[in-house]
OpenMM code with the backbone's topology and positions (N, CA, C; nanometers):
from openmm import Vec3, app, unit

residues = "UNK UNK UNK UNK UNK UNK UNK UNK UNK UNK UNK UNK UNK UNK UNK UNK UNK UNK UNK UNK UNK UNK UNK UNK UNK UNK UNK UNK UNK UNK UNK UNK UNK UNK UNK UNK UNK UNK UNK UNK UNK UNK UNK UNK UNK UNK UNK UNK UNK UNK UNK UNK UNK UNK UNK UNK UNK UNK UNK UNK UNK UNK UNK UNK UNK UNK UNK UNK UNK UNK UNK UNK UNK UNK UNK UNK UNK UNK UNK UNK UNK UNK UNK UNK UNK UNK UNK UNK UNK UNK UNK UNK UNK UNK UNK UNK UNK UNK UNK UNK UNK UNK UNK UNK UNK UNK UNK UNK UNK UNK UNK UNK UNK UNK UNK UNK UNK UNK UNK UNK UNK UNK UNK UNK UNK UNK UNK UNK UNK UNK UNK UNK UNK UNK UNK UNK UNK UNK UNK UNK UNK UNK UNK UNK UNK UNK UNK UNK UNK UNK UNK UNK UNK UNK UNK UNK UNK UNK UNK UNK UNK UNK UNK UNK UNK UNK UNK UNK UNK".split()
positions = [
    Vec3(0.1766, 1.9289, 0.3671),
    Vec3(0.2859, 1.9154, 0.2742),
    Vec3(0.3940, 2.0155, 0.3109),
    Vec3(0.5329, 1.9554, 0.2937),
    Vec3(0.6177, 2.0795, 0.2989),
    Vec3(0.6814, 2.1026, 0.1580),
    Vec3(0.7517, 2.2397, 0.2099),
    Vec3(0.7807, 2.3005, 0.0909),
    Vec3(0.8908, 2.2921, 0.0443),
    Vec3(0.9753, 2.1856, -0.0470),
    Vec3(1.0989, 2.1621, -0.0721),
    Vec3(1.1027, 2.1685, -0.2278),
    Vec3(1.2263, 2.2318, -0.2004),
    Vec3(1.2938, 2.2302, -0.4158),
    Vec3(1.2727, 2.1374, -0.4801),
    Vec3(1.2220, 2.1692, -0.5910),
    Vec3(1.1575, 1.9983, -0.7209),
    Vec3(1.3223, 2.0476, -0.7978),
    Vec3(1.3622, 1.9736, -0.8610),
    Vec3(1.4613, 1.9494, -0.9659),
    Vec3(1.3797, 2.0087, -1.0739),
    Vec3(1.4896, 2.0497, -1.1347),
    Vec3(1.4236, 2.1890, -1.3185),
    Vec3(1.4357, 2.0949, -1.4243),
    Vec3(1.2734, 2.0502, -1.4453),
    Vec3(1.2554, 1.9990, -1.5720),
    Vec3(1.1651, 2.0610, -1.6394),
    Vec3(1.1928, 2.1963, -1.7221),
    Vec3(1.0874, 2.2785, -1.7468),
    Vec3(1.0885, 2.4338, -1.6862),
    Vec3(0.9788, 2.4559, -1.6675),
    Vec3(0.9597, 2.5671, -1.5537),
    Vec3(0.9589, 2.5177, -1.4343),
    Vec3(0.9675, 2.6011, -1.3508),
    Vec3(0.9410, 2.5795, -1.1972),
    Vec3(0.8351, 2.5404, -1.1650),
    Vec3(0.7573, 2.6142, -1.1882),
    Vec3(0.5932, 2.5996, -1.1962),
    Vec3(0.5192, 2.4725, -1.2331),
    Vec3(0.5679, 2.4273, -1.3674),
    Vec3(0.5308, 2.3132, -1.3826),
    Vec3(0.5749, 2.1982, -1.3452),
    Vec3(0.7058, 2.1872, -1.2763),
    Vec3(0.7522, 2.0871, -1.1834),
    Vec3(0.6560, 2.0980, -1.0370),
    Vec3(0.6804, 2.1811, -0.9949),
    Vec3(0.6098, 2.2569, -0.8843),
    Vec3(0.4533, 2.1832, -0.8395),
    Vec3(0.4421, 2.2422, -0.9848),
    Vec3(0.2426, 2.1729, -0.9511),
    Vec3(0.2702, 2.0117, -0.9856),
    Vec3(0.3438, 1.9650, -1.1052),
    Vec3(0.3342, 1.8112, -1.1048),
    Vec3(0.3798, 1.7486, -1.0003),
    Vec3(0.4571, 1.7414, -0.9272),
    Vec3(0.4749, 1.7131, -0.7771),
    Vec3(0.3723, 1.7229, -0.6861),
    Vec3(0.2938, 1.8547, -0.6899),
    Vec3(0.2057, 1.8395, -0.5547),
    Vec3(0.1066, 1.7786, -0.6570),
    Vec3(0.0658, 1.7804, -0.7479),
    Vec3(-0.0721, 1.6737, -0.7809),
    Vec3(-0.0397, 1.5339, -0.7805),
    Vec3(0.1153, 1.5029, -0.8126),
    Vec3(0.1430, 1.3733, -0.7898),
    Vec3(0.0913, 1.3226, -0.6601),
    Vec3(0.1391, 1.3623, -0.5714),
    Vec3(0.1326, 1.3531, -0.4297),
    Vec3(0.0101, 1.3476, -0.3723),
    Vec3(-0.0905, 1.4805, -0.4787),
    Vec3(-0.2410, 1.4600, -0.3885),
    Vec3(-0.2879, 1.3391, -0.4462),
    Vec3(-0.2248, 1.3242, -0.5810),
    Vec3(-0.3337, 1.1576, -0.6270),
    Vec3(-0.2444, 1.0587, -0.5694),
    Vec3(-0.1210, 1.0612, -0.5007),
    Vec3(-0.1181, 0.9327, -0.4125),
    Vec3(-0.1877, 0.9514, -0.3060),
    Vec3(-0.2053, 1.0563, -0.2204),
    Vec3(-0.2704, 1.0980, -0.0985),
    Vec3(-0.4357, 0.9892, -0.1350),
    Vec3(-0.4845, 1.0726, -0.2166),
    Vec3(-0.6124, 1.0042, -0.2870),
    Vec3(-0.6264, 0.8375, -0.2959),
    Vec3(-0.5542, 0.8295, -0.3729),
    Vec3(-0.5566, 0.6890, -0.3839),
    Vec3(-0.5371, 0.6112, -0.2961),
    Vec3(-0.4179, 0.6291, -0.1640),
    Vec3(-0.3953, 0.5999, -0.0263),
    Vec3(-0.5476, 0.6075, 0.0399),
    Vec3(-0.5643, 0.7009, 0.0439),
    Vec3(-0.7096, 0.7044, 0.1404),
    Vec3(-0.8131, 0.6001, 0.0563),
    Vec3(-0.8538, 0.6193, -0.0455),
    Vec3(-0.9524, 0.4870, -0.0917),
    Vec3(-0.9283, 0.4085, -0.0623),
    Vec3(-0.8054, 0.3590, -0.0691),
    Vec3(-0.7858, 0.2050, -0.0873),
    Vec3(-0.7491, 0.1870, 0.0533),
    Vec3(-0.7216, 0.2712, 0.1681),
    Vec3(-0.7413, 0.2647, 0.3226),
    Vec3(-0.9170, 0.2529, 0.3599),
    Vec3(-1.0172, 0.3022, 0.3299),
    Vec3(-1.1379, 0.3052, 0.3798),
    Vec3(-1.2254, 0.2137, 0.2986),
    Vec3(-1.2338, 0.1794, 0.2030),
    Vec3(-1.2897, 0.0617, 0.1149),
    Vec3(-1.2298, -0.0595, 0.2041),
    Vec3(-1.1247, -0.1115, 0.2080),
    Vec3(-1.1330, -0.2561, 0.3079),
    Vec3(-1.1983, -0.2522, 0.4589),
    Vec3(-1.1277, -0.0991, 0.5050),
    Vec3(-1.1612, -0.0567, 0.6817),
    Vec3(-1.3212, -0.0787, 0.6838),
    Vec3(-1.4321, -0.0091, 0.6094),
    Vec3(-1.5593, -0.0492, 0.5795),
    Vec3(-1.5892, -0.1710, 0.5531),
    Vec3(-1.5363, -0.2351, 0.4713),
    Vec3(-1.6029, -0.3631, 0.4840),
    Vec3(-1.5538, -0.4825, 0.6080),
    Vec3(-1.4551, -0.4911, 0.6096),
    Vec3(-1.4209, -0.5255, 0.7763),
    Vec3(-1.5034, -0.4995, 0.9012),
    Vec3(-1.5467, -0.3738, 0.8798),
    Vec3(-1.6362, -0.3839, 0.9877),
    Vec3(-1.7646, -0.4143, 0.9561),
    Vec3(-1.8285, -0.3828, 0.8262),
    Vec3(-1.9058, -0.4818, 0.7845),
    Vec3(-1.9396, -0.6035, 0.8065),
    Vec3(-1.7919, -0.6690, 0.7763),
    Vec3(-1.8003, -0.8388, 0.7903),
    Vec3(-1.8191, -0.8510, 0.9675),
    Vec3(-1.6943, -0.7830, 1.0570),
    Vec3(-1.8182, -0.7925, 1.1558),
    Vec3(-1.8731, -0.7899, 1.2440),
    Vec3(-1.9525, -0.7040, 1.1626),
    Vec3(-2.0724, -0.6631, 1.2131),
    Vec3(-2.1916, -0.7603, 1.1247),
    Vec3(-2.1332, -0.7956, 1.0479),
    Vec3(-2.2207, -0.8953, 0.9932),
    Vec3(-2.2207, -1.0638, 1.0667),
    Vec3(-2.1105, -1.1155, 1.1103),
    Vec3(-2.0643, -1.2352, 1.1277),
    Vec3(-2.0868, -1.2086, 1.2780),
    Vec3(-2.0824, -1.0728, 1.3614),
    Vec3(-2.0838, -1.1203, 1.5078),
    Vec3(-2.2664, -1.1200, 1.4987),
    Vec3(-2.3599, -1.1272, 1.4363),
    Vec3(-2.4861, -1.1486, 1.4439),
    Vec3(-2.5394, -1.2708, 1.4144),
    Vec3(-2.4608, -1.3632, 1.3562),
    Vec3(-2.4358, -1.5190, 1.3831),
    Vec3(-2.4652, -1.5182, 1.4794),
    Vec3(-2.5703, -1.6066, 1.5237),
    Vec3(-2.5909, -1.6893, 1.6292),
    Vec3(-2.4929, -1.7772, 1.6884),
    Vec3(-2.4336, -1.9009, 1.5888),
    Vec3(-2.3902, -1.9960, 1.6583),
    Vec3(-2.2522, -1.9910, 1.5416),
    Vec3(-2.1254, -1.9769, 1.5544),
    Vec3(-2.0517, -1.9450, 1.4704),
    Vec3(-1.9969, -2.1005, 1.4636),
    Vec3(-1.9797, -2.1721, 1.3306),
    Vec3(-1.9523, -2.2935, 1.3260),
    Vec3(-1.8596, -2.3529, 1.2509),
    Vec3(-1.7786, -2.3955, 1.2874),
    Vec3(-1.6953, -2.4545, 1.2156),
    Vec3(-1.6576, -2.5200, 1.0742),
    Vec3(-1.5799, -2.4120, 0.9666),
    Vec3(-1.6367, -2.4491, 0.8233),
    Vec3(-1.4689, -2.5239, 0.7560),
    Vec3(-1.5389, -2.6400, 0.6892),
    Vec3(-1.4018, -2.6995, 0.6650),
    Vec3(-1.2916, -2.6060, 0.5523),
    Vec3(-1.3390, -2.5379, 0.5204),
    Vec3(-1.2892, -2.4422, 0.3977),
    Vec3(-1.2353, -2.3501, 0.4316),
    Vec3(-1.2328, -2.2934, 0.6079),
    Vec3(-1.1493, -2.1871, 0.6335),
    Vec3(-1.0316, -2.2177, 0.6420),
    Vec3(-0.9470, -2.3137, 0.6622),
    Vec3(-0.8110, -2.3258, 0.6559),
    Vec3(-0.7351, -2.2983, 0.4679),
    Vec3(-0.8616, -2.3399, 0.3961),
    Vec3(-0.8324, -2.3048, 0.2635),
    Vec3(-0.8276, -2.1557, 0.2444),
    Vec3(-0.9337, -2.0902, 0.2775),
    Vec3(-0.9087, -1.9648, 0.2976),
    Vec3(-0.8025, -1.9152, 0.3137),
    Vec3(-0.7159, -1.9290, 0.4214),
    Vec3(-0.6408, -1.8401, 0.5385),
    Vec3(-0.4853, -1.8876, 0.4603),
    Vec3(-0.4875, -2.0043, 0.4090),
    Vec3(-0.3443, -2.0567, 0.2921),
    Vec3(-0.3287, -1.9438, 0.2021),
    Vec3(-0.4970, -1.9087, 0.1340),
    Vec3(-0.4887, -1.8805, 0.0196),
    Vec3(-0.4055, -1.7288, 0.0394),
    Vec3(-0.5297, -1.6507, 0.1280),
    Vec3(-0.4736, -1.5321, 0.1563),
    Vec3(-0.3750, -1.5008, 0.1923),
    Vec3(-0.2860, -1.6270, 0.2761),
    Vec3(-0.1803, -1.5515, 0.3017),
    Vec3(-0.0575, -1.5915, 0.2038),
    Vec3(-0.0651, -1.7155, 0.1158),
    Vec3(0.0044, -1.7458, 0.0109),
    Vec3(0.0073, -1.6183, -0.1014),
    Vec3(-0.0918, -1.5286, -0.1284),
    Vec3(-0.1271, -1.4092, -0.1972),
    Vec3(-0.0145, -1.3380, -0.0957),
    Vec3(-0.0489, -1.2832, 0.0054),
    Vec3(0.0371, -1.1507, 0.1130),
    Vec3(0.1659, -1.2356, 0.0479),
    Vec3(0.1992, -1.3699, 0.0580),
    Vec3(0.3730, -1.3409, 0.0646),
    Vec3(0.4206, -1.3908, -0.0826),
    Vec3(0.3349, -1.4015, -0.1897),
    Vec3(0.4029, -1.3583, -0.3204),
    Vec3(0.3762, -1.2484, -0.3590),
    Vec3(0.2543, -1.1800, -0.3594),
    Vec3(0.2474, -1.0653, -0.4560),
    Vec3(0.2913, -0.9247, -0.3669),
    Vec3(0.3029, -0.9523, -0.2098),
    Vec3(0.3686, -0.7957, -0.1544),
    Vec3(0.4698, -0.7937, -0.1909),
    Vec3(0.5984, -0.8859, -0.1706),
    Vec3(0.7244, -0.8623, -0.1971),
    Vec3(0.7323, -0.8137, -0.3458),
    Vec3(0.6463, -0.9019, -0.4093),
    Vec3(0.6654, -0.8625, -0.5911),
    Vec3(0.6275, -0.6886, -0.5881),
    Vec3(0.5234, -0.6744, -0.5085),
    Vec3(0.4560, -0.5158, -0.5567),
    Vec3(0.6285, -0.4063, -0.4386),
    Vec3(0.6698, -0.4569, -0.3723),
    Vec3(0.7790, -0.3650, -0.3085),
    Vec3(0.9040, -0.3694, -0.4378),
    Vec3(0.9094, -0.4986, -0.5019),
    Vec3(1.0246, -0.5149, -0.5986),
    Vec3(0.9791, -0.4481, -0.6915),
    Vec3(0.8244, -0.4226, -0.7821),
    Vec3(0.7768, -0.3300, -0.8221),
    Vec3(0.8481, -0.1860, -0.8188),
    Vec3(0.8091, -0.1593, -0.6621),
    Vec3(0.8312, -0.0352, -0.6184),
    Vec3(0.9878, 0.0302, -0.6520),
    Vec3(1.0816, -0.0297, -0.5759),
    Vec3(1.2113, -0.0739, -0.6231),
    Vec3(1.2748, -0.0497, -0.7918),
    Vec3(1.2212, -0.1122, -0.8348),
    Vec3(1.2394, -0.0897, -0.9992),
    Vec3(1.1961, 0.0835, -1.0408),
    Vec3(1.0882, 0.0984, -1.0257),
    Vec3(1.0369, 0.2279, -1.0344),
    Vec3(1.1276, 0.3257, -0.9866),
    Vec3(1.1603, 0.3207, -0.8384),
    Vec3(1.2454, 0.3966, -0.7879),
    Vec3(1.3711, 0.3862, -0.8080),
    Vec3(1.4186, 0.3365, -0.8963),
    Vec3(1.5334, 0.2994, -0.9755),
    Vec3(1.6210, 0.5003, -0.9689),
    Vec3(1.5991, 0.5476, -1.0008),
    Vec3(1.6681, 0.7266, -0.9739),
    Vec3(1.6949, 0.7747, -0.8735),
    Vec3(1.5613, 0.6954, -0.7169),
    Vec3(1.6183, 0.7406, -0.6121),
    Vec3(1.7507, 0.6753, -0.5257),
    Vec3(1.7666, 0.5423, -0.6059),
    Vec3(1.8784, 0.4620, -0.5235),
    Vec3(1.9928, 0.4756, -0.5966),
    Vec3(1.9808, 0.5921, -0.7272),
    Vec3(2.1462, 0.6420, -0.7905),
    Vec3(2.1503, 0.8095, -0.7587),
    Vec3(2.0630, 0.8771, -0.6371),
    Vec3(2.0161, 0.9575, -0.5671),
    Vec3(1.9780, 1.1265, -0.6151),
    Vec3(1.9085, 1.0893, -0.7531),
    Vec3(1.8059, 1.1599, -0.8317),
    Vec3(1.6137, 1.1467, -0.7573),
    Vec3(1.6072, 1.2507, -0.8007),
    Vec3(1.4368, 1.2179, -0.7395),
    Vec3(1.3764, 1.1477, -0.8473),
    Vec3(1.2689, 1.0678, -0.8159),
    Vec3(1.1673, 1.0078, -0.8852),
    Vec3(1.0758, 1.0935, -0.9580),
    Vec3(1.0569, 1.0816, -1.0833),
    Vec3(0.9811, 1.0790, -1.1380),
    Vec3(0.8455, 1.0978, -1.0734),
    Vec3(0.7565, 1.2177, -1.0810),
    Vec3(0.6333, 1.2016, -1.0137),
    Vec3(0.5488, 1.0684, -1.0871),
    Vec3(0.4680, 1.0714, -1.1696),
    Vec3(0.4134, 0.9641, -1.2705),
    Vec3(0.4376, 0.8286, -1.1859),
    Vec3(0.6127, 0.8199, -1.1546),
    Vec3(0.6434, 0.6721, -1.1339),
    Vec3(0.6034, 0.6401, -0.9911),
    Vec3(0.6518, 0.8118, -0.9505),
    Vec3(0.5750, 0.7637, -0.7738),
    Vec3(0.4394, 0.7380, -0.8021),
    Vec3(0.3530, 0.7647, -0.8493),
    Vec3(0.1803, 0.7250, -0.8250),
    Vec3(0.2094, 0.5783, -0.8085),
    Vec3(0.2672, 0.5540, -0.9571),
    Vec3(0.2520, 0.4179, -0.9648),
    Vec3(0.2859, 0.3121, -0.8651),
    Vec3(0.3852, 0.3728, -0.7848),
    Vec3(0.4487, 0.2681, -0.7528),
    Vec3(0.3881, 0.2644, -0.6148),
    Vec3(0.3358, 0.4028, -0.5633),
    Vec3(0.2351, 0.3893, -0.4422),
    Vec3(0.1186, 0.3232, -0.4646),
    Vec3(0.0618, 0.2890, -0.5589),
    Vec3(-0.0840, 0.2525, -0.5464),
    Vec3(-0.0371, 0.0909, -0.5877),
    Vec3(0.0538, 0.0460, -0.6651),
    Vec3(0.0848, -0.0614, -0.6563),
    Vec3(0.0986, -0.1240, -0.5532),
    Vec3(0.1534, -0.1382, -0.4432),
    Vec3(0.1786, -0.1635, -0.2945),
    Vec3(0.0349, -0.1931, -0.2391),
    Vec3(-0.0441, -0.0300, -0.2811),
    Vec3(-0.1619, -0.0188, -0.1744),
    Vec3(-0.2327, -0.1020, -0.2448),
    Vec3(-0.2574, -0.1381, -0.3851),
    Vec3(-0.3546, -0.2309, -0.4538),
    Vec3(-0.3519, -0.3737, -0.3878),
    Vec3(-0.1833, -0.3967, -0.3850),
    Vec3(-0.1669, -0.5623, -0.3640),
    Vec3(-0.2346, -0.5587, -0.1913),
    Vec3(-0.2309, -0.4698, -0.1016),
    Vec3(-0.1984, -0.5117, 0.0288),
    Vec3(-0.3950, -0.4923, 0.0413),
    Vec3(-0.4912, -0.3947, -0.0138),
    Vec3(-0.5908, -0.3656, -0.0360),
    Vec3(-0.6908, -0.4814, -0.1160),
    Vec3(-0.6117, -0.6255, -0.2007),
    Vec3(-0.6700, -0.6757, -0.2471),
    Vec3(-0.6667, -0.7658, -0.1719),
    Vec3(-0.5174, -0.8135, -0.0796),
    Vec3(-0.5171, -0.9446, 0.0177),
    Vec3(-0.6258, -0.9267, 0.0865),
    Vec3(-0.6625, -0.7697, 0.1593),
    Vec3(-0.7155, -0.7712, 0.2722),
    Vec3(-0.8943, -0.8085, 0.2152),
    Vec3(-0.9293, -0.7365, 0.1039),
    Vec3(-1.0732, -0.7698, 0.0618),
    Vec3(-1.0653, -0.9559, 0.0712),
    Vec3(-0.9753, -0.9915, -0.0267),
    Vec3(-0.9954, -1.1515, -0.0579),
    Vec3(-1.0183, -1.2311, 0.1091),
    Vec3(-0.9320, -1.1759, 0.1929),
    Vec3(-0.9502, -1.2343, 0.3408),
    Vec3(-1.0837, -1.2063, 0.3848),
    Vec3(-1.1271, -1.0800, 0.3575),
    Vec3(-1.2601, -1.0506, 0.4530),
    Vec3(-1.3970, -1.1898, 0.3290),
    Vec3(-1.3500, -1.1709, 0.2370),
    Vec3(-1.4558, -1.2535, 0.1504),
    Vec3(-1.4476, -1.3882, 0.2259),
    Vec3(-1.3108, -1.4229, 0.2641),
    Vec3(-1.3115, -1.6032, 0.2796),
    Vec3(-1.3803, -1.6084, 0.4228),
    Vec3(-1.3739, -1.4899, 0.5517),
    Vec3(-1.4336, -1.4572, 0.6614),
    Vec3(-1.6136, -1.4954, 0.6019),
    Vec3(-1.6767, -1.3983, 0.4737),
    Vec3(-1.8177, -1.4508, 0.4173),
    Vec3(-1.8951, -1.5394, 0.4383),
    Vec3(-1.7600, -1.6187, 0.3444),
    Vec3(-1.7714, -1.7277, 0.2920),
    Vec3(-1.7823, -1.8768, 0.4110),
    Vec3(-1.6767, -1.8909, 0.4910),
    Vec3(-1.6636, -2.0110, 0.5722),
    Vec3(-1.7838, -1.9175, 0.6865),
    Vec3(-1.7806, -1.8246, 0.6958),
    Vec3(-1.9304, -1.7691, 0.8884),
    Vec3(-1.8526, -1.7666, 0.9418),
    Vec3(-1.7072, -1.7211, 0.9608),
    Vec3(-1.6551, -1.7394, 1.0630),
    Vec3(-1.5153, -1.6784, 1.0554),
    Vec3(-1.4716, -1.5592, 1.1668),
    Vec3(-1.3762, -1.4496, 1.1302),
    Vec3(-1.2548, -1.5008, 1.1333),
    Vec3(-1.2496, -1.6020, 1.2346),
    Vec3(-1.0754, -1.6348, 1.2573),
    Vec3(-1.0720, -1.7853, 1.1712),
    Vec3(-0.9894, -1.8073, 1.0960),
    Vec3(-0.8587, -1.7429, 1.0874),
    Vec3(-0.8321, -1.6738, 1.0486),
    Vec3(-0.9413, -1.6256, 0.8991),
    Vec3(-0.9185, -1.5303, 0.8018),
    Vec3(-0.8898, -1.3833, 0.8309),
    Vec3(-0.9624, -1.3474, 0.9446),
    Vec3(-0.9161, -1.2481, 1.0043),
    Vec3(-0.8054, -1.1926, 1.0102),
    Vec3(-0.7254, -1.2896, 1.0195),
    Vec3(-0.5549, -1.1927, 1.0351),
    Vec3(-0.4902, -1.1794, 0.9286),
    Vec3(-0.4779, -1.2279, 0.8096),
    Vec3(-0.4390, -1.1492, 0.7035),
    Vec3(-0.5551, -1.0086, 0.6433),
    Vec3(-0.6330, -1.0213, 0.6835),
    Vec3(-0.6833, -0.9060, 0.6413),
    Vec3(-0.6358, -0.7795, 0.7747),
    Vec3(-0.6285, -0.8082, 0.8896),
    Vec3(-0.6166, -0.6912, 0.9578),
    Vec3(-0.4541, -0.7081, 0.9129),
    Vec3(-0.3307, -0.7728, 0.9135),
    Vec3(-0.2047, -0.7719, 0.8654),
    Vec3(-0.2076, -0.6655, 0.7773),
    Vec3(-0.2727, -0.7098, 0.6629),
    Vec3(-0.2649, -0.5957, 0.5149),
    Vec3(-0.3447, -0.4822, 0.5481),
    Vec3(-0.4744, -0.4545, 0.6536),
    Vec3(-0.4705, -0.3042, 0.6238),
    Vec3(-0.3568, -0.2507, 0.7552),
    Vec3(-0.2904, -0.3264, 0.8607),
    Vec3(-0.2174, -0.2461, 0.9309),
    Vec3(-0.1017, -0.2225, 0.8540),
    Vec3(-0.0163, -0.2807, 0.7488),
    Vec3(0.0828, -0.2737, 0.6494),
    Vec3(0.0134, -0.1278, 0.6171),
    Vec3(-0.0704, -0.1330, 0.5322),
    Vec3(-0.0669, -0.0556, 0.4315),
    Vec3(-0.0626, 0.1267, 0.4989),
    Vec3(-0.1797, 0.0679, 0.6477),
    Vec3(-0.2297, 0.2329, 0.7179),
    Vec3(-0.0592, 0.2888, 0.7047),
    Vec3(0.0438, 0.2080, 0.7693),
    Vec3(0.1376, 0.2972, 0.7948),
    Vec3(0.1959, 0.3073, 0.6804),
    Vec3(0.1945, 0.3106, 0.5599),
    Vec3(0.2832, 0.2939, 0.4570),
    Vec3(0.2416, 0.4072, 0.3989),
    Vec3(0.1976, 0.4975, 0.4340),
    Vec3(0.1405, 0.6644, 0.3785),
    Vec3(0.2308, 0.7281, 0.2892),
    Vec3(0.1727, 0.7674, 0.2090),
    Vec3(0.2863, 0.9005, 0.0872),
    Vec3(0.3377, 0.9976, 0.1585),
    Vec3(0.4459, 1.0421, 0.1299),
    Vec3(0.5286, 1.1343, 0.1731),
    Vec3(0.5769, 1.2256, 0.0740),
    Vec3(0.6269, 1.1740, -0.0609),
    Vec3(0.6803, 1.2246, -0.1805),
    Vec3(0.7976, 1.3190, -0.1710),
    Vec3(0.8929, 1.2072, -0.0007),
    Vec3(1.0312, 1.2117, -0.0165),
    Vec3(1.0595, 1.2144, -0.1621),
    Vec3(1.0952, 1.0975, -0.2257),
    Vec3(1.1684, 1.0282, -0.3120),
    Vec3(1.1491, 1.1185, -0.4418),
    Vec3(1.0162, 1.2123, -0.4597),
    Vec3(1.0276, 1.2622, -0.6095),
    Vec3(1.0987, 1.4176, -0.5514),
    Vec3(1.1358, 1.4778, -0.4163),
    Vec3(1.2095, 1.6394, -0.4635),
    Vec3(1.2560, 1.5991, -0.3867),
    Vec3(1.3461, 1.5224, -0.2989),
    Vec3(1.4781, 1.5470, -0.2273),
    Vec3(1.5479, 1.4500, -0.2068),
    Vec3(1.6510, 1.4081, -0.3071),
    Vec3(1.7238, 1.3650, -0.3722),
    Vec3(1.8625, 1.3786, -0.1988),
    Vec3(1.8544, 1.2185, -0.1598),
    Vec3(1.9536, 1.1672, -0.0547),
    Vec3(2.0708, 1.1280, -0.0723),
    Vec3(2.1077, 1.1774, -0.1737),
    Vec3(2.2730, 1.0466, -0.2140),
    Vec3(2.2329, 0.8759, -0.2583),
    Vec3(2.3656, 0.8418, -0.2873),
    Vec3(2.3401, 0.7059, -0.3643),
    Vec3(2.3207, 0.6333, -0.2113),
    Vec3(2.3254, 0.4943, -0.2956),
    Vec3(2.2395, 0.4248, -0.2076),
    Vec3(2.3780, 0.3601, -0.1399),
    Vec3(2.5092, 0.3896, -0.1307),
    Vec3(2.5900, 0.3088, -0.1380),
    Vec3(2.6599, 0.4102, 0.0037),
    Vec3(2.6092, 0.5185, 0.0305),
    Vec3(2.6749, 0.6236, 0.0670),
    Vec3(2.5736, 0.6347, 0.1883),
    Vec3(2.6184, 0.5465, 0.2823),
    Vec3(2.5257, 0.5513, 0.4319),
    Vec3(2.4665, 0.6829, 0.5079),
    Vec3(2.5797, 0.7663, 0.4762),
    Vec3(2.5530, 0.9010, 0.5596),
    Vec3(2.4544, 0.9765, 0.5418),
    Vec3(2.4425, 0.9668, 0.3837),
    Vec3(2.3354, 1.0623, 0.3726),
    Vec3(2.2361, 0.9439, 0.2681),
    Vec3(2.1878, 0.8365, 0.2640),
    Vec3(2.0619, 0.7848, 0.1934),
    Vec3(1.9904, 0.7298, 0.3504),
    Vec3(1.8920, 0.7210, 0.2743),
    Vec3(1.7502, 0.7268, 0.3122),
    Vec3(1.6542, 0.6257, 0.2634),
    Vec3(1.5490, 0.5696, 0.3543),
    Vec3(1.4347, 0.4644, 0.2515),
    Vec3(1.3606, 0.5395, 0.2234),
    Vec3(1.2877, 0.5208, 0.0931),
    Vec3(1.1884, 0.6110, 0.0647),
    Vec3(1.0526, 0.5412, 0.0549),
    Vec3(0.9643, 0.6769, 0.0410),
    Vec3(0.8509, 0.6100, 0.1039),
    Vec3(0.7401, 0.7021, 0.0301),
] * unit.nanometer
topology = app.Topology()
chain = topology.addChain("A")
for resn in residues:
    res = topology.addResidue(resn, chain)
    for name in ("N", "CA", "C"):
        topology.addAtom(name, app.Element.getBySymbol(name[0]), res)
């Protein structure tokens, strides 16, 4: 973590620490919801490459719709989520710690649930591909999408003002 000025709501101190605990429970929550799918993925397989004869199941194309019909309504919704939340950093106030959790684990939930529902339909049909690639899609989305907790202490300018804004993350 580095060490940058929180905005004075209160004491120092208590901005101070609500920031870095914000941050460690996104840190936290980032890492669960990174190693809970990564484990079962290799689970699945390690489960599915012990199939003998891997066979063709009419239900994986249902699968691979479903999951990825999920990735492209509910990510954009959980970034527009995000967006709303961060509503202070794009009039170039810091966020709210509270709102950052939320709005990090929202992201990581949606991209953490595509990827479980994919590895299930992998289960389900015996057989990794197609389903396979929305689940490795959503955990490679999510690995790089790590907390930073720019957006709650260092406040970039409006969003209108190129020189100095920033995406936050």
């Amino acid at each position: 973590m580095t060490n940058i000025p929180t905005p004075n709501r209160g004491t120092p101190s208590q901005s101070t620490s609500s920031v870095k605990l914000a941050l460690l429970w996104a840190w936290l929550c980032w890492a669960i919801l990174l190693v809970i799918p990564f484990l079962l993925l290799q689970w699945v397989i390690w489960r599915l490459h012990t199939v003998e004869v891997a066979r063709p199941h009419a239900d994986a194309a249902k699968w691979f719709v479903a999951a990825m019909a999920y990735l492209l309504v509910i990510l954009p919704g959980s970034f527009f989520w995000r967006g709303h939340l961060f509503k202070n950093y794009w009039l170039g106030r810091p966020v709210a710690p509270h709102k950052y959790v939320v709005a990090t684990i929202s992201i990581g939930l949606a991209l953490a649930l595509g990827g479980v529902f994919s590895l299930i339909g992998c289960l389900v049909t015996h057989s990794l591909m197609p389903n396979l690639i929305p689940a490795l899609l959503s955990l490679l989305l999510f690995a790089i999408h790590w907390p930073t907790g720019r957006a709650m202490v260092r406040p970039v300018g409006h969003v209108e003002d190129p020189q100095v804004y920033e995406e936050p993350r």
